[in-house]
C-alpha positions in Angstrom: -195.0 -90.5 15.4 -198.4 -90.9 17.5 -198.1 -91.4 20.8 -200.4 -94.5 21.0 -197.9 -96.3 18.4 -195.9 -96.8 21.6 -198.2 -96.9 24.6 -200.4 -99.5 25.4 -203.8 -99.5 27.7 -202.0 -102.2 29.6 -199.0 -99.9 30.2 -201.2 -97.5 32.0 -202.4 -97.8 35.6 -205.0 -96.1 38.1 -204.6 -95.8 40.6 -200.8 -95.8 41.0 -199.9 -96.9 44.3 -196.9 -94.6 45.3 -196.1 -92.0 47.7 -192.9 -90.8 46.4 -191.4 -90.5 43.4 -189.1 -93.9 43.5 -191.6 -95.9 44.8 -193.7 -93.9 41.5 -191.0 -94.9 38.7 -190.1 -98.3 40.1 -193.9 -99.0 40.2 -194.1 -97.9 36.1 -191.1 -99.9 35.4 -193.0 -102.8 37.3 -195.7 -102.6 35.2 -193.7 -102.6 31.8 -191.6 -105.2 32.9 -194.7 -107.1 33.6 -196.3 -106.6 30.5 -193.1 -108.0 28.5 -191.5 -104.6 27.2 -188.2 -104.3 29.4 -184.5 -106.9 28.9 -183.6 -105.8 31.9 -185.9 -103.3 34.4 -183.0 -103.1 36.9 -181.4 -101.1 33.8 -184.6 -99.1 33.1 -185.0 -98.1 36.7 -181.6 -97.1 37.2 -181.4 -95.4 34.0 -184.4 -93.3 34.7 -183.5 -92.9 38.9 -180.0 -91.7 37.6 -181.7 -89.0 34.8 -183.9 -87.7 37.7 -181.2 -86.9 40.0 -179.8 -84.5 37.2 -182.9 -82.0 37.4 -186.1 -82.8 38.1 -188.7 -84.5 35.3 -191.9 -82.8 37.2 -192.5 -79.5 34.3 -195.7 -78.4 36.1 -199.1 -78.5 35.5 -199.2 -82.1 37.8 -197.1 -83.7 35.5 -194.0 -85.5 35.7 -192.0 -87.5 32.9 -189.1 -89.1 34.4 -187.5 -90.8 31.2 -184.2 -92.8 30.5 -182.2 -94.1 27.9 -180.1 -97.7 28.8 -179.9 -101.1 27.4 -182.7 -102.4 29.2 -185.4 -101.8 26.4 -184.4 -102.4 22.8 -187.2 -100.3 22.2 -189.0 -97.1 23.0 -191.8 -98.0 26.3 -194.0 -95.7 27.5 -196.4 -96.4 30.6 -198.6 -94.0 32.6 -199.6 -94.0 35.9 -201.9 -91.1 37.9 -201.2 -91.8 41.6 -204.5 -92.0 43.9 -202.4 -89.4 45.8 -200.6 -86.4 44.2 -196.5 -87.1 44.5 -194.2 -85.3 45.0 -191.7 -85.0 42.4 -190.1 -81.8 42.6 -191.8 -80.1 40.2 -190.9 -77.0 39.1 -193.6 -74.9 40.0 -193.5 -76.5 43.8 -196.6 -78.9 43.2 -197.1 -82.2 43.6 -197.6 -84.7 40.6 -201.4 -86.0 39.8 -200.1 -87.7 36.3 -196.9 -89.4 35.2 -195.4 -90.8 31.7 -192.2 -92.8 31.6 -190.1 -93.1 28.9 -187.1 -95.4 28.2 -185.5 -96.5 25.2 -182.1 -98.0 24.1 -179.6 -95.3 23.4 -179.3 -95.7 19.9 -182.8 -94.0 19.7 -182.6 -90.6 20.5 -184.6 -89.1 18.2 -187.8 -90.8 18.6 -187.3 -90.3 21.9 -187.2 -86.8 22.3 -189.8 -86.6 19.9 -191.9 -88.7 22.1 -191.3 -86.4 25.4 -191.8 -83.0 22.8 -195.1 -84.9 21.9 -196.4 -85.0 25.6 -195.4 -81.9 26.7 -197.3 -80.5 23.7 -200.2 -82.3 24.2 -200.3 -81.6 28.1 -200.4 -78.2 27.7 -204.1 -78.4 26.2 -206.5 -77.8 29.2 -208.8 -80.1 27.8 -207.2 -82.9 27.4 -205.5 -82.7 30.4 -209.0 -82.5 32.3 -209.6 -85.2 30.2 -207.2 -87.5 31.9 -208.1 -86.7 35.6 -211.2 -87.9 34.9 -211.0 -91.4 33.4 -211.6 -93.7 35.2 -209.9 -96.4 33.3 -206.7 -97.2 31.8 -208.9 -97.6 28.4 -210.7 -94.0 28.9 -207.1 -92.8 29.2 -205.7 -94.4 26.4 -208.8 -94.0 24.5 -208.6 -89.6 25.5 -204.8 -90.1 23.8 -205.9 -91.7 20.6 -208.6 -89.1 20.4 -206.4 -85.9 21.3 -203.4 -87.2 18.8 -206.4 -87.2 16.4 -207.0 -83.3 16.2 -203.6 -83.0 15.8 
């Protein structure tokens, strides 16, 4: 599974307007539930507030993937957002967060996923690429710096 077979340019936003980490993943749910992806974003949101009060979804390195599973998406979403100010997610290593991915998907798919969070935290630990994304300055560069990195794969 690539990445970008789930993720859309239109799913990903700069600069993120958010100064904490609700107002982060309620503005990512937003966006999907804008774009069409989400049955019910009340579900999503919950589902992904609810996961984040059971241990933090900020691994370090600026990055944060709060992620849910719920019936508010009969399919896997992803959106990205990179906030014009670092948040402050209670990341693990103590910093705040410069880029976010959120995840949701029905509960009946598990596996993809996991394999979709294993995916990102493999690909975000290439210094590159990460570099990569803190300079685009577009959702398209962004998107486009995905497609390229899944590439080398």
């Amino acid at each position: 599974m690539r990445l970008t077979e789930i993720l859309k340019p239109q799913n990903i936003k700069l600069p993120l307007v958010a100064n904490t980490k609700a107002e982060a993943i309620g503005a990512l749910v937003t966006l999907l539930s804008d774009n069409g992806e989400l049955t019910d974003p009340k579900k999503v949101l919950d589902a992904v507030l609810e996961r984040e009060t059971t241990r933090t979804t900020g691994i370090g390195n600026g990055l944060a993937i709060p992620h849910g599973k719920c019936t508010g998406t009969d399919h896997l979403v992803m959106a990205i957002g990179r906030p014009a100010t670092p948040v402050d997610f209670q990341a693990i290593d103590g910093r705040p967060v410069s880029l976010i991915w959120l995840l949701a998907s029905p509960p009946d798919k598990t596996g993809p996923h996991i394999h979709a969070l294993a995916r990102i935290s493999r690909l975000m630990t290439i210094d590159k690429f990460r570099h990569a994304l803190t300079e685009a300055k577009t959702s398209q560069e962004i998107f486009d710096a995905i497609v390229k990195q899944e590439a080398q794969l």
